[in-house]
N, C-alpha and C positions, 0 to 999 in steps of 0.2 A: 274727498270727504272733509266736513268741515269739523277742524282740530276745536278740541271742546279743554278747557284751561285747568287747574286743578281748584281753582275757586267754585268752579261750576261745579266739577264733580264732587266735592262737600257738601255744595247746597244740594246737588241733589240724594247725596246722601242722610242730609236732615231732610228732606222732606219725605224719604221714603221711614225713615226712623218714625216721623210726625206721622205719616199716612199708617202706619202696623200700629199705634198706639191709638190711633181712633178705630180699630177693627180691618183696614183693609188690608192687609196680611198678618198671616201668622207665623211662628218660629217656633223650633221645639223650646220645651221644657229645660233640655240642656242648657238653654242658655242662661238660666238661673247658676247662682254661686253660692258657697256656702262656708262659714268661719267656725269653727267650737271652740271654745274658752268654759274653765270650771276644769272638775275633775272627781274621782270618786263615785256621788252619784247625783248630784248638783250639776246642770250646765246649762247654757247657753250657746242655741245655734241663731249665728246671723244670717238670713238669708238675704239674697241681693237679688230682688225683681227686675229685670231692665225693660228699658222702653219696649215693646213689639213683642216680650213676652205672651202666650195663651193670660189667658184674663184666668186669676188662681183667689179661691176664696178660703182655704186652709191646707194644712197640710198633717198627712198621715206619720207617723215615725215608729221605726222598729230597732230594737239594740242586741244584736246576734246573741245570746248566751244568757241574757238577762230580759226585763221587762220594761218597757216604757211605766212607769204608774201616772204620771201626771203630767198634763200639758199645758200650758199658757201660752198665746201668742199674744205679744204686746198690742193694744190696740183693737184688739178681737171680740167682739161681747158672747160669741156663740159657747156651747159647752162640747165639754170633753165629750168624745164616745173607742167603745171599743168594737162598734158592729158595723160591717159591709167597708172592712179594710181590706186592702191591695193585700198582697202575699208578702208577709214576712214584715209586717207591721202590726203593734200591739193596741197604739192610743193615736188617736187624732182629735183637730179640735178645726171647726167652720165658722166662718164668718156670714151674716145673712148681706153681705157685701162683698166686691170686690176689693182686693189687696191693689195700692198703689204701687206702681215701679219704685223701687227704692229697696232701703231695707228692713226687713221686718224681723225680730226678733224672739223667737225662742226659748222659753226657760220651760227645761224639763226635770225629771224626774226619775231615772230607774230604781227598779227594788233591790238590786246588788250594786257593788261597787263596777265599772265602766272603763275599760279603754282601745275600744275596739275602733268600727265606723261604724257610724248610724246610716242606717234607709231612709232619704227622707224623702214622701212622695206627695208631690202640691196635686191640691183636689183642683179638676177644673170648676170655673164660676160660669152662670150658675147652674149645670147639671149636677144635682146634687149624686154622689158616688161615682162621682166617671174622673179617674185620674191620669196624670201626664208621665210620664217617664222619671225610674227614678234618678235620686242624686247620691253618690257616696259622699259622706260629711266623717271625715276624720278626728279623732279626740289625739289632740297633739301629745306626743309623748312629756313633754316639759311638764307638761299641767299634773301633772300624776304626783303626789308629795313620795320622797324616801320610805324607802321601809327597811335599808339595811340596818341591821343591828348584831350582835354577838351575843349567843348563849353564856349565862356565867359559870364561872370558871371556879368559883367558892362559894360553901353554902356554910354561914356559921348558926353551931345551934344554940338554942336557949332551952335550959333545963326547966325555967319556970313558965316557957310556952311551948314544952314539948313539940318544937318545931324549927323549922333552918328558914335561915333569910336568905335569901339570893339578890345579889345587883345585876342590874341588866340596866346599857345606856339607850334610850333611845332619840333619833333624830327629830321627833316634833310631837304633836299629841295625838293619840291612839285609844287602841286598845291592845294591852300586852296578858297572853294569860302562858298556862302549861297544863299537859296533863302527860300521863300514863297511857302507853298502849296495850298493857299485861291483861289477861283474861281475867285476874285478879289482882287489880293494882293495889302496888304496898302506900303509894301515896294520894291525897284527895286532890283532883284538880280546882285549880284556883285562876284568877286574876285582876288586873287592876284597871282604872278607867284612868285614863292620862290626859289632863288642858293643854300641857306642855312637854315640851322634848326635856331631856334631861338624863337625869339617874333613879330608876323606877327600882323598886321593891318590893318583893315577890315573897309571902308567905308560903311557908313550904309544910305540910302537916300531914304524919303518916295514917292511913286508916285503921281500922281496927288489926286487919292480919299485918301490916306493915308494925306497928307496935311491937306486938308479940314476935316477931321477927326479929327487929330491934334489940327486944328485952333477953332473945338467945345469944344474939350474936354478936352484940354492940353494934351493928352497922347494917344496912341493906343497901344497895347495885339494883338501879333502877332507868330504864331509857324514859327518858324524859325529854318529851316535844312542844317546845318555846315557839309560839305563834303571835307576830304586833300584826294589827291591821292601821295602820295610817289614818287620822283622818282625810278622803280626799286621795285613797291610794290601795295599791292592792296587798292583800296580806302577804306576809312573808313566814316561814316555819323553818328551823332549825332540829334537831332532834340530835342528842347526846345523851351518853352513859354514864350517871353520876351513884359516886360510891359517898352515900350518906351516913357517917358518924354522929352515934352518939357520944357527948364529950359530959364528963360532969362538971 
């Protein structure tokens, strides 16, 4: 048998790469790849078309627990839709074109905060609704901002705003609030919108039975649950029993 060199089998390994990229074989879907970058409910999936890929003109996406709401593929002129998707897909978006081998890029949308894996399933081109196998596309844990933070631990009051301040620090910008779980809570839930991480403060202001409470006993013992959501992160809750003096 005549010995064939390793030069040769490259070339003929590009020419069969060349020959699947003008149609004459095809490959599953699988062989697409895919990157997420973002976090919260912002992101970006890259996907990576390779040579001998099925010929793909958009692609469908689903986000387990939450919703896809909007899609853009770079490059793409077609529109959003949410009808005649694959199973467990919410939004997709089509190209009246074929997608190039290479990488095409994704920036989506969900209606809650995200950090699961995404479904992503390429439409074939051009049968319009007939799709390829899908892909898991993972949202990297790194991407997700902090959300530890500490309940405070001191509530001082202000006799001319018949109410307590509370500190609470947090790791970057949010939203930090609190409330009451009592059938009838003695205090009004509140909170803050935060740009920045730092040292937040938390008006604290009893309701009407919480007063008259107040005004028997000098003090009310109330559970009280501290919730930041992160920009860009999932929330986190705290929950502690604070005994609220009145001081004059």
């Amino acid at each position: 048998m005549r010995r064939i060199s390793a030069i040769t089998l490259a070339a003929l390994g590009l020419a069969a790469l060349l020959a699947a990229n003008a149609g004459a074989r095809i490959v599953s879907s699988r062989a697409d790849s895919c990157a997420v970058s973002g976090g919260g409910d912002q992101f970006t999936i890259d996907m990576t078309i390779p040579i001998g890929a099925p010929r793909q003109g958009g692609f469908a996406i689903g986000a387990p627990g939450t919703t896809v709401s909007d899609v853009v593929i770079s490059g793409v002129s077609g529109s959003e839709t949410t009808q005649r998707l694959p199973p467990d897909t919410s939004m997709g978006q089509t190209d009246q074109s074929s997608l190039p081998p290479g990488v095409t890029s994704i920036n989506l949308e969900t209606t809650d905060n995200f950090s699961g894996v995404f479904r992503v399933v390429p439409e074939r081109f051009p049968a319009s609704s007939s799709f390829l196998a899908a892909l898991s596309c993972a949202v990297p844990a790194s991407v997700l901002a902090s959300d530890v933070f500490s309940p405070p631990t001191s509530f001082v009051w202000s006799a001319a705003a018949g109410s307590w301040e509370a500190s609470v620090k947090v790791p970057g910008p949010g939203v930090l609030s609190f409330h009451s779980s009592e059938s009838r809570p003695l205090i009004l839930s509140n909170g803050v919108v935060l740009s920045r991480g730092g040292v937040a403060t938390l008006t604290i202001k009893p309701t009407p039975a919480g007063k008259a409470a107040l005004a028997s006993r000098g003090s009310i013992t109330v559970p009280l649950t501290f919730v930041y959501t992160p920009v860009r992160g999932e929330p986190a809750s705290k929950t502690i029993t604070a005994t609220l003096r009145r001081r004059p």
